[in-house]
C-alpha positions in Angstrom: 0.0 0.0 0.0 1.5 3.8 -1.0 1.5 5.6 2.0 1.6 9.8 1.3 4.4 10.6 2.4 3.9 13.2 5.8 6.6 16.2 7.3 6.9 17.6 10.8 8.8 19.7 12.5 11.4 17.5 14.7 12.2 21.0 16.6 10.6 23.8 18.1 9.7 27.0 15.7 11.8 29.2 17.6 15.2 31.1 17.3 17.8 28.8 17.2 20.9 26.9 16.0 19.3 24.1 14.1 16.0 23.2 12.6 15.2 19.9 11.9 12.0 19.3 9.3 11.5 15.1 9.1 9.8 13.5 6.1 8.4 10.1 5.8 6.6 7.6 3.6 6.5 6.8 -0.4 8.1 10.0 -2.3 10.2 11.1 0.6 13.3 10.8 -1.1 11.7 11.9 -4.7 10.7 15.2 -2.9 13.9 15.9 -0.8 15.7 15.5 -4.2 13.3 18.0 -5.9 14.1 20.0 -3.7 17.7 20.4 -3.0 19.2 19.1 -6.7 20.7 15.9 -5.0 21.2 12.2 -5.7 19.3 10.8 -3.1 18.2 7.4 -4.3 21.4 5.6 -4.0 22.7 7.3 -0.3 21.3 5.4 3.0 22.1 6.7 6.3 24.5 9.1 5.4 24.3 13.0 5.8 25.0 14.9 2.3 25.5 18.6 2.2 23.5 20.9 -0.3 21.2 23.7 -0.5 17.2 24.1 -0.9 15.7 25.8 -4.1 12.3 27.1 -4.6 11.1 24.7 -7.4 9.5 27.5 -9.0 12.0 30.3 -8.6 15.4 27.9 -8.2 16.1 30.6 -5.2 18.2 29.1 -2.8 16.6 29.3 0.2 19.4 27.7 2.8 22.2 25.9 3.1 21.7 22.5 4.4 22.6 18.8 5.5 20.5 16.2 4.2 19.8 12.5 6.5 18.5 9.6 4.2 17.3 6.4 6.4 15.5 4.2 3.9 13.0 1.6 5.0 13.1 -0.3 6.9 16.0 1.0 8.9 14.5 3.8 10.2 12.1 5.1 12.9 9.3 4.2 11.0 10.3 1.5 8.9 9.3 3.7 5.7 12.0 6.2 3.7 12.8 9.0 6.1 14.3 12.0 5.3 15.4 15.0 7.9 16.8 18.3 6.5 18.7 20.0 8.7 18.8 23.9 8.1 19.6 27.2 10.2 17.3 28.0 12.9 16.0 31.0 11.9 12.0 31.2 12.4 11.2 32.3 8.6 14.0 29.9 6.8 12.1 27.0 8.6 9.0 28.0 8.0 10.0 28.4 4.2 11.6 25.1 3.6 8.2 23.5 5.5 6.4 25.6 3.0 8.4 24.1 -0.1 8.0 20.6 1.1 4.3 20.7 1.3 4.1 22.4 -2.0 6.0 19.1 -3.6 3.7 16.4 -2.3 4.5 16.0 1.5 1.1 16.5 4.0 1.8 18.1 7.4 2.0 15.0 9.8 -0.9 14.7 12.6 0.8 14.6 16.2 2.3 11.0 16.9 1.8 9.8 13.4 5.5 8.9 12.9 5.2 6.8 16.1 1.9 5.5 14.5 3.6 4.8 11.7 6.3 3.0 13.3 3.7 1.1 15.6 1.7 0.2 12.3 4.6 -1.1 10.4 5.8 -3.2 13.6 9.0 -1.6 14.4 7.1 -0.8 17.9 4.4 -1.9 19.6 1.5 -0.3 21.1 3.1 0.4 24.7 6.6 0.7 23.4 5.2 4.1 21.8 3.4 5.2 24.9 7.0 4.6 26.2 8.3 7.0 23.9 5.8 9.3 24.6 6.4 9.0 28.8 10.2 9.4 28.0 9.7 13.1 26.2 7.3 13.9 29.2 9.3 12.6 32.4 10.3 15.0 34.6 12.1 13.1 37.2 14.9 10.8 36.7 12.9 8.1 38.0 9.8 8.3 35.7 12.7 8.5 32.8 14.0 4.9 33.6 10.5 3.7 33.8 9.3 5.5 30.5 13.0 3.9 28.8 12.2 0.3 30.4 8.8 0.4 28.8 10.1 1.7 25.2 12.9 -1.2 25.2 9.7 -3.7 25.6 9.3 -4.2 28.9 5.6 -5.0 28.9 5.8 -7.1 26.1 8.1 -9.3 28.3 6.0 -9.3 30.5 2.6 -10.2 28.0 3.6 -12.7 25.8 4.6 -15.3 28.9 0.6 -14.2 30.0 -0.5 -14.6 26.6 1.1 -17.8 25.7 0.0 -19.1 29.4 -4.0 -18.3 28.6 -4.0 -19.1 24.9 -2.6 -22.8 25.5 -5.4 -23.3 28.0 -8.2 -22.0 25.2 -6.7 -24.0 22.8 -6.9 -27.1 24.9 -10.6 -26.6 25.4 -11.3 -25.6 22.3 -9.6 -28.8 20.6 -11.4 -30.6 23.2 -14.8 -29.0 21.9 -13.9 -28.9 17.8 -12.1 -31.8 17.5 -12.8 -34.7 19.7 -11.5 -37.2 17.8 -8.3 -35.7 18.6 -6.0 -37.7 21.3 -6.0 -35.4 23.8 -7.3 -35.5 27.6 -10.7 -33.9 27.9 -9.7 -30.9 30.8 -12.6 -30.8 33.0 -13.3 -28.2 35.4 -11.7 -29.6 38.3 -8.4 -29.8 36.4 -9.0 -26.1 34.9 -9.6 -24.9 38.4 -5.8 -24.5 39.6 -4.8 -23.4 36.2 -7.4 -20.0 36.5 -6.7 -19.7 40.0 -2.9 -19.8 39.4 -3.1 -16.8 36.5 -5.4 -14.8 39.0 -2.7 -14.5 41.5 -0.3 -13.7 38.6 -2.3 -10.7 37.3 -3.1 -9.6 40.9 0.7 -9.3 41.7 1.3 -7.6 38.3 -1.4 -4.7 39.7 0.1 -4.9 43.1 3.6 -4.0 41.7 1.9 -1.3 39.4 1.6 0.6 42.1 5.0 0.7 42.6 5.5 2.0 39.5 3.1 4.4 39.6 4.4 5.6 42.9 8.3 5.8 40.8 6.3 7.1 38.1 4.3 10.0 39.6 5.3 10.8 42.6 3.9 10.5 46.2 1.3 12.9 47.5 2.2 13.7 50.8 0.4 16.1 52.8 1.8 17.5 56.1 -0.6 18.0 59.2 -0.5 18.8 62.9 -1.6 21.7 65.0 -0.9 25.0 64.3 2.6 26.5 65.2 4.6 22.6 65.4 6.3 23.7 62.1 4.5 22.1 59.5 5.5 25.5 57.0 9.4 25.1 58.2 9.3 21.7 57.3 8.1 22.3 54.0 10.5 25.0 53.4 13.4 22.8 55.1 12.8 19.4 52.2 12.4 22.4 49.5 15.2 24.4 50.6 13.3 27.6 49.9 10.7 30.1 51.9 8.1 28.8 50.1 5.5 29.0 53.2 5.2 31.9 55.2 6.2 31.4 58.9 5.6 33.1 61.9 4.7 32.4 65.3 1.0 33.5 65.1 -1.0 30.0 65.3 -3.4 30.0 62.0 -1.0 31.5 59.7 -1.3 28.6 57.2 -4.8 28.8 55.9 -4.5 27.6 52.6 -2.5 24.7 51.2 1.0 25.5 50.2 2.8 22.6 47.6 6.2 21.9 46.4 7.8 19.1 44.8 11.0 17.4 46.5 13.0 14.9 44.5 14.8 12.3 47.4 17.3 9.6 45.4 14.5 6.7 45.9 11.0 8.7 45.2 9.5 12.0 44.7 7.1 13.9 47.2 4.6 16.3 46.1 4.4 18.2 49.3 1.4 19.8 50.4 1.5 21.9 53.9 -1.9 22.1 55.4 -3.7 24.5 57.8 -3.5 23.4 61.5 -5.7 21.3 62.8 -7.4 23.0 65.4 -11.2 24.1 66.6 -11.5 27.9 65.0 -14.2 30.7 65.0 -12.5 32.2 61.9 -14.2 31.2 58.9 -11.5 30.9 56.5 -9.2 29.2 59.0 -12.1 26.7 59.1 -12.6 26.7 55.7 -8.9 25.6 55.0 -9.2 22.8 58.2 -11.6 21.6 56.1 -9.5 21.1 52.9 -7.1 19.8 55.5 -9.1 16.9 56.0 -10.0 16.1 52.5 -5.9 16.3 51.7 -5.6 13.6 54.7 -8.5 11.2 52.9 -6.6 11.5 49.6 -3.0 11.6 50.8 -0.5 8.6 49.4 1.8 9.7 52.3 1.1 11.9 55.7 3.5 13.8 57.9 2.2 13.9 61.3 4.2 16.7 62.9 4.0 16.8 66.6 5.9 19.8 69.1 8.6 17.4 70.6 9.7 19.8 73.5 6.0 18.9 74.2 3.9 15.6 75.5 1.0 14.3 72.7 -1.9 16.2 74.0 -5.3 14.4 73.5 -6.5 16.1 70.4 -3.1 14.8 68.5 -3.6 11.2 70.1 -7.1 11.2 68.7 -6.0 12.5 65.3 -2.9 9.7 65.3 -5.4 7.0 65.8 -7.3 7.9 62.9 -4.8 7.8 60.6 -4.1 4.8 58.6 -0.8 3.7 60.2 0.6 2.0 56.6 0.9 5.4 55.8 1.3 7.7 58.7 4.7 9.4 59.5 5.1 10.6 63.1 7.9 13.5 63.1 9.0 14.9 66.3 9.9 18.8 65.6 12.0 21.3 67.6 14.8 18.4 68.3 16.8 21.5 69.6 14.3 22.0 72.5 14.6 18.6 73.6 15.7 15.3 72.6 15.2 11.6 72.9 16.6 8.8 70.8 13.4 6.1 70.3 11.6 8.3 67.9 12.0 10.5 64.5 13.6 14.0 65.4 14.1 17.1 63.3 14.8 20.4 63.6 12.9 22.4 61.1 14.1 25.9 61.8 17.4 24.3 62.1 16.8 22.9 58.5 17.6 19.4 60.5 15.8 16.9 58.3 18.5 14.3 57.5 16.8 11.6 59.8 13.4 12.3 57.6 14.6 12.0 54.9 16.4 8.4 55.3 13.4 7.6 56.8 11.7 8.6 53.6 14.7 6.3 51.1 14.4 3.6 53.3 10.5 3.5 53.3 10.3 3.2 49.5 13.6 1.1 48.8 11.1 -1.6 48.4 10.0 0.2 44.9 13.2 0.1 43.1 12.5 -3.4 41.6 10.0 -1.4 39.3 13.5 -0.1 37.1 14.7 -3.6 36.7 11.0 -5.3 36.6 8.9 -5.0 34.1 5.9 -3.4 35.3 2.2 -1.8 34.0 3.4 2.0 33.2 -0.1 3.8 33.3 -3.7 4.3 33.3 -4.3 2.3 29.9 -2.4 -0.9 30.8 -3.9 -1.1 34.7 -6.9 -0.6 33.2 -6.9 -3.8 30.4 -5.2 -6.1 33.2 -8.2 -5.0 35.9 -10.5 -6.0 32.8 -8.8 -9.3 31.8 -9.0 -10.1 36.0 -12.6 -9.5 35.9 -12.7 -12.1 33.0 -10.7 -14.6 34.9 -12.6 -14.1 38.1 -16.0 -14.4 36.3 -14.5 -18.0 35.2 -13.6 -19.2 38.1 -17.2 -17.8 39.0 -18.4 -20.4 36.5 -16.3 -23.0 37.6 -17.6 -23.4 41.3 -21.6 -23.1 39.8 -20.2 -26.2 37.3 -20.8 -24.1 34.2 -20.1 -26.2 31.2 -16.2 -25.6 30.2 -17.3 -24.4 26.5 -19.0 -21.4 28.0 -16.4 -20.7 30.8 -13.9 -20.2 27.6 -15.7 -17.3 26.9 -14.3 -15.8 29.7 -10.4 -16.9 29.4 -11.2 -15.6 25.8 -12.4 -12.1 26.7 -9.2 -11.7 29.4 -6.8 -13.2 26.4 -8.2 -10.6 24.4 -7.5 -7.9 26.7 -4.1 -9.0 27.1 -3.3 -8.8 23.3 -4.9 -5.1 23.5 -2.0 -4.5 25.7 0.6 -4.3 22.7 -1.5 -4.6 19.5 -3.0 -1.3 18.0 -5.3 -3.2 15.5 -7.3 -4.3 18.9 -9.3 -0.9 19.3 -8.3 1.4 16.5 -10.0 5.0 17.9 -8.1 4.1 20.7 -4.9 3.7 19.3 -5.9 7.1 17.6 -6.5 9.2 20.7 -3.5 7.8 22.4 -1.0 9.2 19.5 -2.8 12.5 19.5 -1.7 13.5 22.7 2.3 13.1 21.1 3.7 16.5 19.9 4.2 17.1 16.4 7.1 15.7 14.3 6.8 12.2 16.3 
């Protein structure tokens, strides 16, 4: 099938050194040459120097280097053809121009990754690695984001895959083709077998949440009465007067956020108004969104006064946290100190013993860089559906179902499985995930 050849910007329009305008498909090469006078045909992945003419005028328009990468060594396994030319906003905007005018169509956003996942030099969450890697902002989503682009989560499907599709297969032969030699799998045998891939595709969403912890980021909200240092704290892990401080109880009304980057996670930091019983009505108004923080917090920082004894207000509140993800932090170390407890120093920008405590408590996580693990909301989202399948079968199997009609189920979680890594599974899908790319990949 000819495929029209497409052109994108692989750089920003902006001042600059370099700009970089990539063409791909059928006539990519036919156009380039049209365009700068060049033998193209017979180079491959080598870089020729030349100018660009104006077909019409034969103006030269600039001065520059030419990449040929024919198909299929190339991004998208079609003819692929950058020009490289100044950076000057009008000269790149020209030479776009020209290369429209010979044939070329300005490429949708993420249709050279489409193309590349369509011709099978990617797969389906390979290019939502691609994407992750241009959007990470933390060194820890980047590994992640490269893990999944280097296949990750196809190693980790096609075991699944394989696993499932040899138990369809058995009962489908079983069903089609009895005459065949081969033991009729009833559902006491086909029990152990479901059971056994349900506890594999729970533990694959259990470590997804590793991931997305790597991935994202923790929230982390930071709460306590007024005046224990909540705000210093905040300003001590950002290393910035962020929040303002003073020693009038309420001052925090509102929530204050940062983002702190530790070497084994990253903390999205909100400081919260101080728990307290108020008359003021937007002191109470920011206790409220205090509490709703706490309901929806990933992490809390309990900060207590630790010159002081837990009165009963801050008992109450500790008991009804969820411990698994309570920290209790001792403040004002350099008022008075004891050793069987977490201690800082706020004002004192003391927070060395948080912030081990902080590496160590997600140490546990790291195995998601040399894991493979579910990368986002897409993937989580088809294993949840393929576990709902496999749980409806083993649904079947204890009301003694007939095994023809419990493979509709192992089918519908295969299916979901493939939909992990094949685009041709849900096509407007596929499209609205590549839309969301930026232009010229």
């Amino acid at each position: 099938m000819k495929l029209d050849p497409i052109v994108a910007l692989a750089t920003s329009l902006q001042t600059q050194a370099i700009s970089i305008c990539r063409l791909s498909g059928d006539d990519a090469i036919e156009i380039a040459e049209k365009l700068t006078h060049l033998n193209l045909k017979d180079q491959d992945h080598r870089i020729l120097y030349g100018f660009i003419h104006d077909p019409l005028t034969e103006e030269t328009v600039d001065e520059v280097l030419v990449l040929v990468m024919k198909g299929p060594r190339s991004y998208t396994r079609e003819d692929v053809v950058e020009i490289h030319s100044h950076g000057g906003i009008y000269v790149t905007q020209k030479i776009l121009s020209l290369i429209i005018g010979a044939g070329a169509r300005l490429a949708r956003p993420g249709e050279f990754t489409q193309r590349a996942v369509l011709n099978g030099r990617l797969d389906l969450a390979q290019a939502e690695g691609v994407n992750a890697l241009i959007e990470a902002d933390s060194e820890q989503s980047a590994k992640l984001a490269l893990n999944q682009l280097k296949g990750a989560l196809s190693e980790l499907n096609e075991p699944l895959k394989e696993e499932l599709l040899g138990i369809i297969a058995h009962i489908e032969v079983n069903i089609d083709y009895p005459e065949y030699d081969l033991e009729q799998i009833t559902r006491t045998q086909l029990k152990p077998r479901v059971l056994s891939f349900r506890d594999k595709l729970q533990l694959i969403l259990k470590e997804a949440q590793s991931g997305q912890r790597m991935r994202e980021g923790v929230k982390t909200a930071i709460i306590g009465k007024p005046n224990v240092g909540k705000s210093s704290l905040l300003n001590a892990l950002l290393n910035e007067d962020k929040a303002i401080v003073t020693e009038i109880p309420g001052t925090t009304r509102d929530v204050v956020e940062g983002t702190i980057r530790l070497d084994k996670v990253t903390l999205h930091l909100m400081d919260t108004a101080g728990l307290r019983e108020s008359e003021d009505r937007i002191e109470k108004l920011g206790i409220a969104k205090t509490k709703q923080i706490i309901k929806d917090a990933e992490l809390i920082l309990f900060v207590v006064d630790g010159s002081q004894n837990l009165d009963e207000d801050e008992k109450a509140v500790l008991k009804s946290l969820d411990p698994q993800k309570t920290i209790l932090i001792y403040n004002k170390k350099d008022l008075g100190s004891s050793s069987d407890r977490l201690e800082i120093s706020a004002l004192n920008k003391d927070v060395k013993s948080l912030i081990k405590v902080l590496n160590e408590r997600y140490e546990s996580d790291q195995f998601v860089f040399t894991k493979p693990v579910l990368n986002n909301e897409r993937t989580v989202g088809l294993v949840r559906s393929a576990l709902a399948s496999i749980e409806s079968a083993l649904s079947a199997i204890e009301d003694d179902i007939a095994v023809d009609l419990i493979n509709l189920d192992l089918t519908s979680a295969y299916e979901a499985l493939v939909a992990l890594t094949d685009p041709e599974t849900n096509v407007s899908i596929t499209d609205e995930l590549f839309a969301r790319f930026c232009l010229g990949k």
